[in-house]
C-alpha positions as CSV (number, residue, x, y, z in Angstrom):
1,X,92.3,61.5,90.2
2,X,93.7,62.8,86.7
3,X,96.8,60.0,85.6
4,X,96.7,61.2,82.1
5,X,98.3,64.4,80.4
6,X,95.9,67.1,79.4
7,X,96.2,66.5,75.7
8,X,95.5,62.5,76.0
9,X,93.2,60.7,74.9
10,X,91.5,57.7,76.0
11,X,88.4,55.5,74.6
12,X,87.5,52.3,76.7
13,X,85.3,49.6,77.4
14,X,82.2,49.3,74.4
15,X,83.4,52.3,72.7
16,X,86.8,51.4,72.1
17,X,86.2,47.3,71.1
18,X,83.0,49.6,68.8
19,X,85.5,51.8,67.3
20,X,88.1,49.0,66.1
21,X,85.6,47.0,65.1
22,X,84.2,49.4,62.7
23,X,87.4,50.3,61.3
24,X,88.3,46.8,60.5
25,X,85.3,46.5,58.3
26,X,86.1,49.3,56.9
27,X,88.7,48.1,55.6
28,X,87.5,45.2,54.5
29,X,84.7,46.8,53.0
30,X,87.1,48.6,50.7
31,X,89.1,45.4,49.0
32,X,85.2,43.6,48.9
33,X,84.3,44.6,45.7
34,X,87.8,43.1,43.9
35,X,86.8,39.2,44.9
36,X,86.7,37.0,42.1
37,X,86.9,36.8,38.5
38,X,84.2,39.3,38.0
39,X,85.7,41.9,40.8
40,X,85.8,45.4,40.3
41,X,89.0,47.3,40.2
42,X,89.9,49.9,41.9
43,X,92.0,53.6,41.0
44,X,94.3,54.7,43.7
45,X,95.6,58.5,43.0
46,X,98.3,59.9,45.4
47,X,98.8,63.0,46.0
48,X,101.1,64.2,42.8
49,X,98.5,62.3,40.5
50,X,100.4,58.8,40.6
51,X,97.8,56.4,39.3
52,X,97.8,52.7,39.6
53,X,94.8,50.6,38.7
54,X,94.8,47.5,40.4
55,X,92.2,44.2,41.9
56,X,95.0,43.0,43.9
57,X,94.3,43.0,47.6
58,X,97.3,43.6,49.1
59,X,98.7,46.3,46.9
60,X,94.7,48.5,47.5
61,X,95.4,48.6,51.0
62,X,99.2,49.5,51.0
63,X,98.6,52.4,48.6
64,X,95.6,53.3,50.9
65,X,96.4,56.0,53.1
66,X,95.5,54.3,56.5
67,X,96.0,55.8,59.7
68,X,93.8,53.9,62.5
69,X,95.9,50.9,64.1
70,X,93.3,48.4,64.2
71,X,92.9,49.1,60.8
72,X,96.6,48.5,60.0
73,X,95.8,45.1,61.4
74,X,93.5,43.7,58.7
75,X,96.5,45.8,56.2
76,X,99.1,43.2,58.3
77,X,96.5,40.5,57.1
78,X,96.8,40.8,53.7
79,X,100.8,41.4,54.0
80,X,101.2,38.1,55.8
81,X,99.3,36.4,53.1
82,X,100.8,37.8,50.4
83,X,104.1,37.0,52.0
84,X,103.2,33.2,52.8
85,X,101.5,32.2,49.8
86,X,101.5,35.4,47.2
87,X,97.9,34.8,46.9
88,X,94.5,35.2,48.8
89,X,94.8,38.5,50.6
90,X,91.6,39.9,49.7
91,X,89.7,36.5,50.9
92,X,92.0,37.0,54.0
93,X,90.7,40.5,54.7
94,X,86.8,39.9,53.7
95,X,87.1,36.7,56.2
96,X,88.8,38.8,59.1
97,X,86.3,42.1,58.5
98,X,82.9,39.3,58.3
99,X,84.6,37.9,62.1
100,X,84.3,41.5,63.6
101,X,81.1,42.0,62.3
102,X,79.7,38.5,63.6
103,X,81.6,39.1,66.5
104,X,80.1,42.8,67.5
105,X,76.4,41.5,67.1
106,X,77.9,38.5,70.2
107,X,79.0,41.4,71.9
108,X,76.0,43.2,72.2
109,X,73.8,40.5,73.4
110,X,76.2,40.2,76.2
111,X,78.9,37.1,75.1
112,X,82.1,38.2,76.6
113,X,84.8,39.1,74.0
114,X,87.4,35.8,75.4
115,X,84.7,33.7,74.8
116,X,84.0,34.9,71.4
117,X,87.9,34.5,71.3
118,X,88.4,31.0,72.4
119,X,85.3,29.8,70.2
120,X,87.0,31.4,67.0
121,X,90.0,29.3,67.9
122,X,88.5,26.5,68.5
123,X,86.2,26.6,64.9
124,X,89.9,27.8,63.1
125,X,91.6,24.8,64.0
126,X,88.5,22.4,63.3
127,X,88.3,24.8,59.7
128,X,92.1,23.5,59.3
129,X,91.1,20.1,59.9
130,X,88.6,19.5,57.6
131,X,90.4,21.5,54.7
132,X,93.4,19.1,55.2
133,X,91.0,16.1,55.2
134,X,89.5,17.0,51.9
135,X,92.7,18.5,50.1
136,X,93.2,16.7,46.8
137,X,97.0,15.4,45.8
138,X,99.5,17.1,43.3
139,X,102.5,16.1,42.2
140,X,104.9,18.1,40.3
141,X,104.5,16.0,37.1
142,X,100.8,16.7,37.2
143,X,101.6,19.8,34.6
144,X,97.9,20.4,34.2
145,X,97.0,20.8,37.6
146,X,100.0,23.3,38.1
147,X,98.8,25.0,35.2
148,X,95.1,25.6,36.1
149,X,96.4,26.8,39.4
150,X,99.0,29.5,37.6
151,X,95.6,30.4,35.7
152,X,93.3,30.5,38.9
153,X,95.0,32.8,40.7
154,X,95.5,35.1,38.0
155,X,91.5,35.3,37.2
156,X,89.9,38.9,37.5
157,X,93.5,40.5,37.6
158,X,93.1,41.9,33.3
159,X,95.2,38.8,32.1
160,X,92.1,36.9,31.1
161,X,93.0,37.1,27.3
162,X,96.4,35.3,27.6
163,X,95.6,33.2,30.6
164,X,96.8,30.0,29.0
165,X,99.7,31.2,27.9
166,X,100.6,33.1,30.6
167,X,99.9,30.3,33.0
168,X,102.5,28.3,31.1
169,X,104.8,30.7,31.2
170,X,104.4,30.5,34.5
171,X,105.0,26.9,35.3
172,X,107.7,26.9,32.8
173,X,109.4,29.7,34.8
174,X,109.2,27.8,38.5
175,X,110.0,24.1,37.6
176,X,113.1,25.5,35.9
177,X,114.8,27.1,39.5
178,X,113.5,24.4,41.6
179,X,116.5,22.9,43.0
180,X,117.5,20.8,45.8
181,X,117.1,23.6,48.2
182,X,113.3,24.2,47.3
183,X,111.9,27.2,45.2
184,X,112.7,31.0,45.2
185,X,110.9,33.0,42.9
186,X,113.0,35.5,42.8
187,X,115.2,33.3,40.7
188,X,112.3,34.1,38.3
189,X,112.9,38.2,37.2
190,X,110.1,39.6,35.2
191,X,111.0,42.2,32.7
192,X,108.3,44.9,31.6
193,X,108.2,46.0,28.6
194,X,105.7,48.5,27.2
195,X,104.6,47.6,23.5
196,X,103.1,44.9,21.8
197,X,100.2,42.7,23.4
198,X,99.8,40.8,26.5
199,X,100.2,37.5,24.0
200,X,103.4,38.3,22.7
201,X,104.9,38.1,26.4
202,X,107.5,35.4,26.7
203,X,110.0,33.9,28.9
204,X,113.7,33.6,28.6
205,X,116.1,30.7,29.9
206,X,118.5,32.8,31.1
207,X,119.3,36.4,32.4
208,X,118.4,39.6,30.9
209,X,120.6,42.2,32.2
210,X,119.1,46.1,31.5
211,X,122.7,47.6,30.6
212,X,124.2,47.9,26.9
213,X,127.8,47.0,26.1
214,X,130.4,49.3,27.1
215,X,132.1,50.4,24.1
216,X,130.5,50.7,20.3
217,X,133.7,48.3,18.8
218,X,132.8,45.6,21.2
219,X,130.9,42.6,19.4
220,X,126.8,42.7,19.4
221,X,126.6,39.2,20.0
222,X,128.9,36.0,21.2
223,X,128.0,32.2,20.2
224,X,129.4,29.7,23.0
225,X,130.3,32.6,25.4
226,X,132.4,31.8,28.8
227,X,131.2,34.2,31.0
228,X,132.9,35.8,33.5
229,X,131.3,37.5,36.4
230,X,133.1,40.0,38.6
231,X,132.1,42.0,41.9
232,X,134.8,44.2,41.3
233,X,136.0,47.1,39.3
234,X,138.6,46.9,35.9
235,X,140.2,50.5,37.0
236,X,143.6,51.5,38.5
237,X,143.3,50.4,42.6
238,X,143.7,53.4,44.5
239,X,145.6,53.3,47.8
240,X,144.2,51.8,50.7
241,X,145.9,55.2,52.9
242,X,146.2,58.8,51.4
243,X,149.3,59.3,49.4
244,X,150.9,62.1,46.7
245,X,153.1,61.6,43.9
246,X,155.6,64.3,43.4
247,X,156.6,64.9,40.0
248,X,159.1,66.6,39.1
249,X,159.6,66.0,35.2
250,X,157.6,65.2,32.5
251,X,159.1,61.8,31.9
252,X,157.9,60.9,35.3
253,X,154.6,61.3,34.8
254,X,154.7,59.3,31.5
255,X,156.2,56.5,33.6
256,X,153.5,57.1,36.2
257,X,150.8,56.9,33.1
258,X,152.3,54.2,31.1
259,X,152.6,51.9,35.0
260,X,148.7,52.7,35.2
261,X,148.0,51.4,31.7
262,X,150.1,48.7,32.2
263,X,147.9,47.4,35.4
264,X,145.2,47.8,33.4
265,X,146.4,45.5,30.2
266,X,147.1,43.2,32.8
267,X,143.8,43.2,34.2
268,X,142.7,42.4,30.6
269,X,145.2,39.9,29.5
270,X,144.4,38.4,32.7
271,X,140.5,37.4,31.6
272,X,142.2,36.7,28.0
273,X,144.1,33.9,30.1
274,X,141.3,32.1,31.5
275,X,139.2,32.0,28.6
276,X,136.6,34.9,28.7
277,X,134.6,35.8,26.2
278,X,131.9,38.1,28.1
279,X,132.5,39.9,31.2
280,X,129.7,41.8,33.9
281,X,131.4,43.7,35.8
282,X,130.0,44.6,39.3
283,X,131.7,48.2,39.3
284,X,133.2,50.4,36.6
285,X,135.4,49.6,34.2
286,X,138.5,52.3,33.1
287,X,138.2,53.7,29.4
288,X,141.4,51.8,28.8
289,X,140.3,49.0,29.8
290,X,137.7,49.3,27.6
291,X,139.8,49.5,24.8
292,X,142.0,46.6,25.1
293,X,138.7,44.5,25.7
294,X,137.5,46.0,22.7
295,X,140.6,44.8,20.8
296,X,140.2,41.1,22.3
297,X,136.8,40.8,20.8
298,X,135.6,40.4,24.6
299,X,132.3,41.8,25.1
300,X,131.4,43.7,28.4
301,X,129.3,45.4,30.8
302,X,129.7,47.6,33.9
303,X,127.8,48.1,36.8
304,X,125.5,45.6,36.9
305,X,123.5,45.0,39.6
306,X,124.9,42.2,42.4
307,X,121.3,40.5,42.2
308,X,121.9,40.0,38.4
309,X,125.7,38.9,38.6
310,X,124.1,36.4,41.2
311,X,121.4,35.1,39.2
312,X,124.1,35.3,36.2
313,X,126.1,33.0,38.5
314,X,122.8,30.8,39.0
315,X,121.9,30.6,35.1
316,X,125.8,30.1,33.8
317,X,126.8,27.9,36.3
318,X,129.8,30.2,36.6
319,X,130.7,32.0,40.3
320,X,130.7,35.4,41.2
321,X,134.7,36.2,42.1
322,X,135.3,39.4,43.9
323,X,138.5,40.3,43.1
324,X,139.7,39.7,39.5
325,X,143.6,38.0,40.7
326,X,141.7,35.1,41.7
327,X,140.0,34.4,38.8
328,X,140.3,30.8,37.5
329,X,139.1,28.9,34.3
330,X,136.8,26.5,36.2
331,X,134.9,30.0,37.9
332,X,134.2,30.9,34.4
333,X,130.4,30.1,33.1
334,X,128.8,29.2,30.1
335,X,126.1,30.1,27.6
336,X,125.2,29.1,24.1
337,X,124.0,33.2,23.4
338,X,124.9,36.6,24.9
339,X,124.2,39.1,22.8
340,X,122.4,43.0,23.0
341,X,118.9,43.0,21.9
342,X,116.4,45.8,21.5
343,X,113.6,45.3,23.5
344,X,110.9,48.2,23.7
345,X,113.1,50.7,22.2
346,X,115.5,49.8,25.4
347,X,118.6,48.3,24.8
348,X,119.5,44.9,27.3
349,X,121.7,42.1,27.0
350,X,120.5,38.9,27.0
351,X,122.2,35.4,28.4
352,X,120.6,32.7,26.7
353,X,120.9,29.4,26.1
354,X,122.5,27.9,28.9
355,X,122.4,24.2,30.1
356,X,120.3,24.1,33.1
357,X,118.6,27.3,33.8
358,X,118.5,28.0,37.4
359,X,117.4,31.6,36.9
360,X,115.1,32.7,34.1
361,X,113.3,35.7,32.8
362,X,109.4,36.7,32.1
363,X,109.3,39.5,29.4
364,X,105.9,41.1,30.2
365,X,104.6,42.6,27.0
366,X,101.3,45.1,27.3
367,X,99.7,48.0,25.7
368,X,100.1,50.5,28.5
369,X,101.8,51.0,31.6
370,X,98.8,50.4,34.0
371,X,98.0,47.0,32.1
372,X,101.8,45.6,32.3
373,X,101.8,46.5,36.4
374,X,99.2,44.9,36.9
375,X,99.8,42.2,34.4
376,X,103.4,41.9,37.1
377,X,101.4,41.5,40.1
378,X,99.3,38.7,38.8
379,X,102.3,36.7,37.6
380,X,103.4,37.1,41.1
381,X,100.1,35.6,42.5
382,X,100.7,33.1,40.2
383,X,104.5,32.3,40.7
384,X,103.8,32.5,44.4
385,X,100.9,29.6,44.1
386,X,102.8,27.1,41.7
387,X,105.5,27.3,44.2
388,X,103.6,26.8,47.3
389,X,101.3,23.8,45.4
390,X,104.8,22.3,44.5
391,X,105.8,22.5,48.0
392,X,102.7,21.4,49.7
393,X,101.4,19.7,47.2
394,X,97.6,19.7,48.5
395,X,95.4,22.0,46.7
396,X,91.5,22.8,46.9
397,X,88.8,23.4,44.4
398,X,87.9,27.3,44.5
399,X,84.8,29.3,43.6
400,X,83.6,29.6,47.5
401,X,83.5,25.5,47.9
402,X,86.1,25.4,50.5
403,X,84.0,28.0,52.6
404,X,80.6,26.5,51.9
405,X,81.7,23.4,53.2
406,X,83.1,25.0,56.4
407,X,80.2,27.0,56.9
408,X,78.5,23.9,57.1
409,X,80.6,21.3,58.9
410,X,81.4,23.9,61.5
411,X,77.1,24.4,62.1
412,X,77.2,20.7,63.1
413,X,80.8,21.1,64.8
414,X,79.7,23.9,67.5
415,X,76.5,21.6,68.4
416,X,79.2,19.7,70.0
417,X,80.5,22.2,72.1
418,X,79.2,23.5,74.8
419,X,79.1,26.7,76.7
420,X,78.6,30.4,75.0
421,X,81.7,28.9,72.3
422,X,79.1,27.6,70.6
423,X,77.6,30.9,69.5
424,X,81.0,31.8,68.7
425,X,81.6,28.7,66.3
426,X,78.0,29.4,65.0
427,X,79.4,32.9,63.9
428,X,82.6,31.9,62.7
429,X,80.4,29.2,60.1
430,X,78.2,32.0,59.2
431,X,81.4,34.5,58.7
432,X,82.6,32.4,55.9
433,X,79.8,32.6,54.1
434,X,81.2,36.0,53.1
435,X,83.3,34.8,50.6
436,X,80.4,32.7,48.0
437,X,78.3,35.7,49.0
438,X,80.3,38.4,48.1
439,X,81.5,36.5,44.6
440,X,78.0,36.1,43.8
441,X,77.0,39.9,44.3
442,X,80.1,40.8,42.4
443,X,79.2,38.7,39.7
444,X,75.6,40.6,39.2
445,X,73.8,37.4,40.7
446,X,71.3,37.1,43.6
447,X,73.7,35.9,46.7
448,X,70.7,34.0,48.8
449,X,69.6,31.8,45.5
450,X,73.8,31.3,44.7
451,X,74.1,30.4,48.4
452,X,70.8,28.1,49.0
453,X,72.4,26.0,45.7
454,X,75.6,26.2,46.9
455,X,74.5,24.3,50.8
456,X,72.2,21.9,49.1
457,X,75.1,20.5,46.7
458,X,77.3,20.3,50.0
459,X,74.3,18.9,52.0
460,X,74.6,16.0,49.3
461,X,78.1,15.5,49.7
462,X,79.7,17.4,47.0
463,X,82.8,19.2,48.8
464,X,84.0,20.5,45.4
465,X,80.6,22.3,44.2
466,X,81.2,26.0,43.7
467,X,80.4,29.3,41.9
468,X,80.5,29.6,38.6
469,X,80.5,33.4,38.2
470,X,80.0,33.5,34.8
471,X,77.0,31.6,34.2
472,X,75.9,31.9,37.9
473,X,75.9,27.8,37.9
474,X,76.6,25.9,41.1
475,X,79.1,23.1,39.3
476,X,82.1,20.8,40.4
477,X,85.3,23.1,40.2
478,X,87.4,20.3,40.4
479,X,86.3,19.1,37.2
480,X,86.3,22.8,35.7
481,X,89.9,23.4,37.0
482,X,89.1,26.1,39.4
483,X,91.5,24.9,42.1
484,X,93.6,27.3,44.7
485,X,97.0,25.8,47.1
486,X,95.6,24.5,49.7
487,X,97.7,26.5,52.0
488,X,95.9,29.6,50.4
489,X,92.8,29.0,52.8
490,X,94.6,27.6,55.9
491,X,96.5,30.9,56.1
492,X,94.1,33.7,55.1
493,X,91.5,31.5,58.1
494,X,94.7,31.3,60.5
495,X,95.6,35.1,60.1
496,X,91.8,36.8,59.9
497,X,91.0,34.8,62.8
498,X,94.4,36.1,64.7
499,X,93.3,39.4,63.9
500,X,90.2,39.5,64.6
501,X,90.7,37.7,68.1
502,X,93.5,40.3,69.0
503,X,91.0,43.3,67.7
504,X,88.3,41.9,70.2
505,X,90.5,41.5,73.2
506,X,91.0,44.9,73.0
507,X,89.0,47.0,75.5
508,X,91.3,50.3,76.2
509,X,92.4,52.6,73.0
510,X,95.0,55.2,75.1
511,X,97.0,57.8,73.0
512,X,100.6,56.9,74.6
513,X,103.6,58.6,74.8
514,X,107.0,57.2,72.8
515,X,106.2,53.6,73.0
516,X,109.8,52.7,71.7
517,X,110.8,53.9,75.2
518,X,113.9,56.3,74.2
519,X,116.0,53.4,75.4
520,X,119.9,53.1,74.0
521,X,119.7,48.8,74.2
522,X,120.5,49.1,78.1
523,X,118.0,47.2,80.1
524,X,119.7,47.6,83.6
525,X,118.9,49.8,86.5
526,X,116.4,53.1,85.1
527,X,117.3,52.6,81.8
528,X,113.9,51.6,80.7
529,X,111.7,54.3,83.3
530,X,111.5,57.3,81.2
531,X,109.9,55.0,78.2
532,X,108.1,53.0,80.8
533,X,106.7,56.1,82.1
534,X,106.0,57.2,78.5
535,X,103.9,54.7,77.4
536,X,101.1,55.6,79.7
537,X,100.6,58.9,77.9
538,X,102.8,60.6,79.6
539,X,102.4,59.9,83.2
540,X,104.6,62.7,83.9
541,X,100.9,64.6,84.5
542,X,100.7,62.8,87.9
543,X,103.0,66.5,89.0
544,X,99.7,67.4,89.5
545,X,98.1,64.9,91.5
546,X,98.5,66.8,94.3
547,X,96.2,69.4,93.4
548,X,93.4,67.1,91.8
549,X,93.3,65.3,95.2
């Protein structure tokens, strides 16, 4: 009986589970060599000779031009992780690609892929508990934990040379926009600038806004500025409906231009009132306007961007008004320095010292482009671990000690559980040995010696013995300051196992039809056959049923 279209395809049973397996350690395979402070980078070139050179995890496999879906699973891997902690996406995608592997050698001696599903579950949550068990306390005052953490996650990512400072920068940067409501990072802006060295990279209280004032006879700079911050436009409002003006003289249309420049005075003389002595402006602002803000000594700047007015807003303590009439002197905010600076041959204007800083800037200083991205995206590992530590507060010494002891604990763990779980928790322990084995090999060491040390300090009861990469060492990494948010390994071991459990249970690959259905949001009645229908691959083949049977 033929169900399918002609032109489908379908893989099932060993094949298919076979063919997703393989292409989730693939992938994997790819982001392997990046673990650790000694990982290799890696050059992605698109196809109109874009380069970027990066170690970070996440950002290999989303310039990676991936087309198999189980493979955009382990890419979903690294997402989520970068999303929920901002660091540990290529541990994440090593530990998920070392599951599949583990898991097709299970499958070919016959253990049935829900078992090896229900025994990864089980040694996840026991992972989970043991992690939590041995997590070590942080507080936010602890400055030199935060600041080994900030340095931590940026190891192997080219910022090795400034680490410290950087690192401080760092923790500077996120205690100042912690607030009652927790910690955004995107309160923290970085600024890249190309020029200079990676040490003279610094971070401003305040808001740096990449516009120039907008008119030369405006004043460079303002001491004790009240700031005022507009999501509106200082030009002549235009009818809400479609209207023309007649004119039939020439002193009407002076009237008609003086009533325009009028409004516009107004406009002026009505920031002048309250006190301004800066003004962003969300829109544009009329050459007139200009003028007479010129002549007030009031220093401006159009078209600024409504994520810097808000963070303006957040580092002023002033409040963004949307329509200039409502303006009032409390609305106004304040700063000790606005002024224009040249930074990198571009021009910006910088909002300085203000009170309490609930926004701040990282200026990003390196000696090419490819060094300053990727000098970004391991301050935004960092800003994204200091943040989670300070929510969590729970952190865990690094260098593969986490995963050794797991390995470990969950050998004696699935002796305890019976039934074919067991060889599943047995593979899930031996899966993590992935991660001290692959920073070993990457560090030019020999992975069974690092990873005989590495058990027998364990075996003696040393949770926090780990890796030294440089000196090939098995050594405390507490005491060294190798430690990583504890959250770091709960998620990358919740989400690889996720993954590789929803990989396995899949025993039936079938080129479908439009899976979105073709549906217009009603669910009554047909509405929903012809996608239905669709996602079989087209069922509408079964017209010739008839002459198959």
């Amino acid at each position: 009986m033929i169900i399918l279209g002609e032109d489908s395809q379908r893989t099932s049973g060993q094949d298919a589970q076979s063919m997703n397996i393989t292409a989730g350690k693939a992938v994997a395979e790819a982001v392997r060599t990046t673990l650790g402070p000694k990982g290799m980078d890696k050059m992605l070139v698109d196809s109109s000779g874009q380069v970027v050179v990066t170690n970070d995890g996440v950002t290999i496999l989303k310039e990676m031009d991936i087309d198999h879906p189980a493979a955009n699973m382990i890419v979903e891997v690294s997402e989520t992780q970068e999303d929920e902690v901002g660091d540990g996406t290529t541990t994440a995608v090593i530990i998920a690609g070392e599951l599949l592997d583990q898991a097709e050698d299970l499958l070919e001696s016959d253990v049935h892929a829900t078992t090896i599903a229900q025994g990864y579950r089980q040694a996840a949550e026991k992972a989970k508990e043991v992690l939590e068990s041995n997590a070590i306390e942080v507080t936010e005052d602890d400055r030199e934990t935060l600041m080994k953490i900030a340095a931590t996650a940026m190891t192997g990512k080219g910022a090795e040379s400034a680490k410290d400072l950087l690192a401080e920068l760092v923790v500077d940067a996120v205690l100042a926009v912690q607030d009652d409501d927790g910690i955004d990072t995107d309160n923290v802006s970085v600024e890249k600038v190309v020029g200079g060295s990676i040490n003279n990279s610094e971070l401003v209280e305040g808001v740096i806004v990449n516009k120039e004032r907008v008119d030369e006879n405006m004043p460079y700079a303002v001491e004790n500025a009240n700031v005022a911050i507009l999501d509106d436009a200082l030009e002549v409002r235009e009818t809400e409906i479609d209207a023309e003006v007649n004119v039939t003289d020439p002193d009407q249309l002076q009237q008609f231009l003086d009533q325009e420049e009028k409004q516009l005075k107004e406009m002026v003389d009505k920031l002048v009132d309250v006190g301004a002595d800066v003004v962003f402006v969300g829109d544009g602002i009329d050459d007139m306007a200009q003028h007479y803000l010129a002549k007030e000594g009031i220093l401006a700047v159009r078209r600024t961007k409504s994520s810097d007015l808000k963070r303006l807003a957040r580092a002023t303590g002033g409040r963004v008004v949307s329509n200039l009439d409502d303006i009032e002197e409390d609305d106004l905010g304040f700063a000790g320095s606005v002024g224009q600076k040249d930074v990198g041959g571009d021009e910006r204007i910088f909002v300085e010292d203000v009170e309490d800083a609930k926004s701040v800037t990282l200026i990003l200083r390196g000696g090419t482009e490819h060094v300053v991205d990727e000098l970004e995206r391991a301050i935004e590992d960092s800003l994204g671990v200091v943040r989670t530590t300070l929510e969590d507060e729970k952190v865990l010494p690094g260098g593969g000690a986490p995963e050794t002891e797991l390995s470990l604990v969950l050998r004696e763990f699935a002796d305890s559980v019976g039934g074919r779980e067991q060889l599943a928790i047995e593979a899930f322990a031996e899966a993590l040995d992935i991660i001290p084995r692959t920073l070993a090999e990457n560090a030019g060491l020999d992975p069974i010696d690092s990873l005989v040390d590495l058990r027998s300090r364990h075996d003696g009861g040393e949770f926090a013995a780990g890796l030294d990469a440089y000196t090939g060492e098995v050594i405390d990494m507490e005491a060294e300051g190798v430690v990583e948010p504890l959250r770091v390994k709960t998620q990358a071991i919740e989400s690889a196992t996720e993954a590789a459990v929803m990989i396995l249970r899949i025993d039936d690959v079938i080129a479908a039809g439009d899976l979105s259905g073709g549906q217009t949001g009603d669910d009554d009645d047909e509405g929903g056959a012809p996608g239905g229908m669709g996602g079989m691959g087209g069922m509408g083949g079964m017209g010739g049923m008839g002459g198959a049977m």
